[in-house]
N, CA and C of each residue as an Amber inpcrd file, in Angstrom:
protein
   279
 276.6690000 139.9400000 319.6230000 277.0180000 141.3480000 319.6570000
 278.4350000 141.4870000 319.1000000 278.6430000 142.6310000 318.2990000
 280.0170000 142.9260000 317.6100000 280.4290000 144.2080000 317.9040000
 281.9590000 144.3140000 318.1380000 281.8700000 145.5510000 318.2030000
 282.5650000 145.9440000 316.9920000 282.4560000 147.0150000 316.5140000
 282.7540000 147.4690000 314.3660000 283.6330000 148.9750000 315.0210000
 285.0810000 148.8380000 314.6140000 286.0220000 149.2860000 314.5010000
 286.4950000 149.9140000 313.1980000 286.3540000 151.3390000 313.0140000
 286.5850000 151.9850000 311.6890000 287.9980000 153.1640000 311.9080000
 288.7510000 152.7340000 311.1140000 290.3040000 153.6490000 310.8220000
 289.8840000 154.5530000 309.4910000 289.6110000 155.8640000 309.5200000
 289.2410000 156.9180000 308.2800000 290.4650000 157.3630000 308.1300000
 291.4210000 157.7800000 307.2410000 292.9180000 158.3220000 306.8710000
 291.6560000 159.3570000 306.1740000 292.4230000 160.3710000 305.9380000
 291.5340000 161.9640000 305.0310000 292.5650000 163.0150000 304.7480000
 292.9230000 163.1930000 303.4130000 293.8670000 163.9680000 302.7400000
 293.1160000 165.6060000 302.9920000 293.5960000 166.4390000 303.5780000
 292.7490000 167.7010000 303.2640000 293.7990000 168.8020000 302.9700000
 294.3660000 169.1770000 301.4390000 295.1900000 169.5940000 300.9340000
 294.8930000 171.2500000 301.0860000 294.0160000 172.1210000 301.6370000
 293.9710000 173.3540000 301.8490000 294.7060000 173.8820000 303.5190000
 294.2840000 172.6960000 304.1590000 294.8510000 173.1200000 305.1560000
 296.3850000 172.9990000 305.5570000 296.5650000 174.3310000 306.5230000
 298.0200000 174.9080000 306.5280000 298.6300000 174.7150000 307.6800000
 297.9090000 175.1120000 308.5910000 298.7040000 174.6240000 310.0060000
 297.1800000 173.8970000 311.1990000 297.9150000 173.3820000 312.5130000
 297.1060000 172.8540000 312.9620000 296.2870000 173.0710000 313.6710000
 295.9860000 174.6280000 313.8770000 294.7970000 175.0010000 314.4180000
 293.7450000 174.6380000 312.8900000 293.8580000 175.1820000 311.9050000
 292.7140000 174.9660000 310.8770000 292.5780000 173.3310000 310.6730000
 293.4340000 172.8720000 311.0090000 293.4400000 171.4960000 311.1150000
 292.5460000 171.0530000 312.4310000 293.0660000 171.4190000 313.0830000
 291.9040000 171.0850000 314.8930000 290.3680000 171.6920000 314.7490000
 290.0730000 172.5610000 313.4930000 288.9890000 172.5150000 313.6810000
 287.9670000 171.6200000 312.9450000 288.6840000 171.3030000 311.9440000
 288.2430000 170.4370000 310.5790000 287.7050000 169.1030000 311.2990000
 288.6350000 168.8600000 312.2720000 288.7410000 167.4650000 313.0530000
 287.4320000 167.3830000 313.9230000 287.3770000 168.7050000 314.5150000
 286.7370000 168.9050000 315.5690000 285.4170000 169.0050000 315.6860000
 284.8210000 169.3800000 314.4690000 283.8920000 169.5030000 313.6630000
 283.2440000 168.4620000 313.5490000 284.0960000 167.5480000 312.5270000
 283.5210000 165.9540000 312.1090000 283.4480000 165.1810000 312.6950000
 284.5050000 165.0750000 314.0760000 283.8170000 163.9750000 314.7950000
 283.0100000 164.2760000 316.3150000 282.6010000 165.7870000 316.2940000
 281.5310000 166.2120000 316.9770000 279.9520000 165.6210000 316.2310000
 280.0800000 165.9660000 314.5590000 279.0240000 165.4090000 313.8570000
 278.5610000 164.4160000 313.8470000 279.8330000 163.0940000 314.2480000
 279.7670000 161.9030000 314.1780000 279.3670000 161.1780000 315.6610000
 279.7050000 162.2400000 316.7140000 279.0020000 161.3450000 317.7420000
 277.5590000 161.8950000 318.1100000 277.4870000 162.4810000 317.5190000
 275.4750000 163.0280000 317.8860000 275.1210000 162.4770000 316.8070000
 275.0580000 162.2500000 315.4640000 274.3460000 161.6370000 314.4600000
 274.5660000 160.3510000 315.0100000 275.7020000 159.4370000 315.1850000
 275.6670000 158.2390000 314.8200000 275.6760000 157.4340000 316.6860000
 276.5050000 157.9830000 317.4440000 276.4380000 157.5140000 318.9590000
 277.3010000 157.2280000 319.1190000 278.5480000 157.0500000 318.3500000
 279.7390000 156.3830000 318.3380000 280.8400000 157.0290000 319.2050000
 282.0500000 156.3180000 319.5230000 283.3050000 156.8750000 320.1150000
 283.9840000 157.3430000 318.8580000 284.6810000 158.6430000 318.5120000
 284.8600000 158.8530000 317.4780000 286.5730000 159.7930000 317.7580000
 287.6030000 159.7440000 317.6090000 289.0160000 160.5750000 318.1770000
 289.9740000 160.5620000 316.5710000 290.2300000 161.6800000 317.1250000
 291.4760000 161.6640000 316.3450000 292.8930000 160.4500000 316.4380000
 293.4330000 159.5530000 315.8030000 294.3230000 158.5650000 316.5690000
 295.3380000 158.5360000 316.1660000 295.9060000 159.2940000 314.9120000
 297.2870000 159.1080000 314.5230000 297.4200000 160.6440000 313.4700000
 298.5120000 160.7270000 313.1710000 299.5210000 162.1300000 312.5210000
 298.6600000 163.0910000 312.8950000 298.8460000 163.1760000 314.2510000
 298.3970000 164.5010000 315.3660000 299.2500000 165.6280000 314.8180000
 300.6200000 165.4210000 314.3230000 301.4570000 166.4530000 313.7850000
 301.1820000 167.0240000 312.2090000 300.7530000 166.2150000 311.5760000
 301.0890000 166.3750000 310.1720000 299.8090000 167.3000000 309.6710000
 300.1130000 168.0480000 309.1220000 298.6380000 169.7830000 309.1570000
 297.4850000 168.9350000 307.7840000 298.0490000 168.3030000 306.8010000
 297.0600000 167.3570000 306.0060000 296.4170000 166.3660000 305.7790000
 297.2620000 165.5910000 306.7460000 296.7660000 164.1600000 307.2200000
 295.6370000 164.3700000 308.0940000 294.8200000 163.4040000 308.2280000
 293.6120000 163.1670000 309.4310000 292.9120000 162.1040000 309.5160000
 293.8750000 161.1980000 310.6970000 293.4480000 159.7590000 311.1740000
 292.0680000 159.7480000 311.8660000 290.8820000 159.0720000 311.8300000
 290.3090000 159.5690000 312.8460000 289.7620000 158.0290000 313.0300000
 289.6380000 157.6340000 314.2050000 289.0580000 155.9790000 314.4660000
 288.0320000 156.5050000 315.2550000 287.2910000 155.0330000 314.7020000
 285.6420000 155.1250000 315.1250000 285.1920000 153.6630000 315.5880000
 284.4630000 153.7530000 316.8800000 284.0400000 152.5380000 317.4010000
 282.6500000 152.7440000 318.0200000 281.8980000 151.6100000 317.4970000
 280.8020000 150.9620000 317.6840000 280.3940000 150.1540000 317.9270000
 279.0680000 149.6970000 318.6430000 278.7010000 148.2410000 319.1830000
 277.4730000 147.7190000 317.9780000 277.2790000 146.4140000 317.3300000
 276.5480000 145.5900000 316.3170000 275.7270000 144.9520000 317.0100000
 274.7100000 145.0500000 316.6820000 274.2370000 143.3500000 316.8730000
 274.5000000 142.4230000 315.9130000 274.6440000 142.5540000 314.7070000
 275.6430000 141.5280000 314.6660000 276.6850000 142.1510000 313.1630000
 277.1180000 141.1760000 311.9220000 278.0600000 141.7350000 311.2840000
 277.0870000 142.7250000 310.1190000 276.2200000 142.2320000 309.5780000
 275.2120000 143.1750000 308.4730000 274.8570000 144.6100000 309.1070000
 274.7590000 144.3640000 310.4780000 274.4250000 145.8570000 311.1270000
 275.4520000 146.4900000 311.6050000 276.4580000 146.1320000 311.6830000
 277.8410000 146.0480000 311.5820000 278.2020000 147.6660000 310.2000000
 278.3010000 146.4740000 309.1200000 278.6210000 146.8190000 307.6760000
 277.5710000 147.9760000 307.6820000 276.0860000 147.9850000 307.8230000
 275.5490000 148.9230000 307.5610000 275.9010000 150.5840000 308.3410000
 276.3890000 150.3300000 309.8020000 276.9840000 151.6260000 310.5270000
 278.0140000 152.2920000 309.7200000 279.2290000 151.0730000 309.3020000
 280.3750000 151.4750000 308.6060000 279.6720000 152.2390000 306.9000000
 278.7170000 151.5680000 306.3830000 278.3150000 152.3830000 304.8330000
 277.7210000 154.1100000 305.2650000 276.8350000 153.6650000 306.7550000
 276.3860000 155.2100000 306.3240000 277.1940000 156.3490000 307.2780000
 278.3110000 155.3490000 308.3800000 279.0240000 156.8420000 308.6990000
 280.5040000 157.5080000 307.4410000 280.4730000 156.1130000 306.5050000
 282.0050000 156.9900000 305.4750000 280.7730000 157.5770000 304.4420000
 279.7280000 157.4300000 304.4040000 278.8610000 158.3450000 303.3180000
 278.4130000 160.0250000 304.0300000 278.0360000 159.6370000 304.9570000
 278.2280000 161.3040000 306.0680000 279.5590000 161.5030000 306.2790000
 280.6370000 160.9460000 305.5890000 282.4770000 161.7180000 306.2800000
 282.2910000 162.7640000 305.0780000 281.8080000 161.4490000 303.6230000
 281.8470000 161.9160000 302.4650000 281.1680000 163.3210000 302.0530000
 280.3380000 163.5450000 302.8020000 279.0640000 164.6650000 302.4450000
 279.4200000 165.5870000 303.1940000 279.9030000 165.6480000 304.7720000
 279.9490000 166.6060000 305.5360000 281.5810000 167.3070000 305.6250000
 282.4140000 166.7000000 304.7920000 283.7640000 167.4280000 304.3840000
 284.6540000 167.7210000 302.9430000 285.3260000 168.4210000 303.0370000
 286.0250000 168.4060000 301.5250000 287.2750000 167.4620000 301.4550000
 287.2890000 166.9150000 302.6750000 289.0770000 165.9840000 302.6260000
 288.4990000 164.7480000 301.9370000 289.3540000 164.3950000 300.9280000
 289.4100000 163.2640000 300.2910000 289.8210000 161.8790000 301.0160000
 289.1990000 160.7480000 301.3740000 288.9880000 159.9150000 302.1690000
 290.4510000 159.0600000 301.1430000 291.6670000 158.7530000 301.9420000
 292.6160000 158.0670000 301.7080000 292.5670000 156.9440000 301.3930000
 291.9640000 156.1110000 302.6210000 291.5890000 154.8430000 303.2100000
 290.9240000 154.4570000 304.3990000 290.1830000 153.3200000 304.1400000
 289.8160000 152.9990000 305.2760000 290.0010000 151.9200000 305.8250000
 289.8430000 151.2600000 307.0160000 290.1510000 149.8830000 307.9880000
 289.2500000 149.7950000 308.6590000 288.4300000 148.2780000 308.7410000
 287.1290000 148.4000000 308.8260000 286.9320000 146.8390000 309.6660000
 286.4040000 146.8580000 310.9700000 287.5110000 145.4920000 311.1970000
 286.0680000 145.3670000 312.3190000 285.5280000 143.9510000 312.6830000
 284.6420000 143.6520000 313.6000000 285.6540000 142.9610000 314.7780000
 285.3910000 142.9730000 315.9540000 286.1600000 142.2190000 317.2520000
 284.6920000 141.5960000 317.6260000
């Protein structure tokens, strides 16, 4: 058993302050824990109105099922928002 640890960074250059920001957030990783089952939070530049950290954790059975959670939840970040995906960190424990 693995558990698959995902860091999403997401540029979203329309938004202005952090209520339109809290909802953008609020939104996607509401989407992300009923589609996928996952623990899903906002975790870093809580301040910054364009930035949007959001970490995601999951349990594997092992690393391929792993890799496969991580391909199809950044392909649903990809589809279900307009913020341009920065980077990601993608890490099994």
């Amino acid at each position: 058993m693995r558990t698959v640890v995902l860091k999403i960074k997401l540029y979203a250059p329309w938004v202005h302050s952090l209520k339109e920001k809290r909802m953008v957030v609020k939104s996607l990783i509401t989407k992300l824990r009923s589609k996928f089952n996952v623990s899903a939070s906002e975790v870093d530049e809580q301040d910054t109105h364009q930035t949007i950290v959001i970490g995601i954790a999951s349990i594997a059975a092992n690393s391929s099922q792993g890799d496969s959670i991580i391909d199809n939840i950044l392909d649903f970040v990809e589809s279900n928002t307009e913020a341009e995906i920065v980077s990601v960190h993608r890490e099994f424990i």
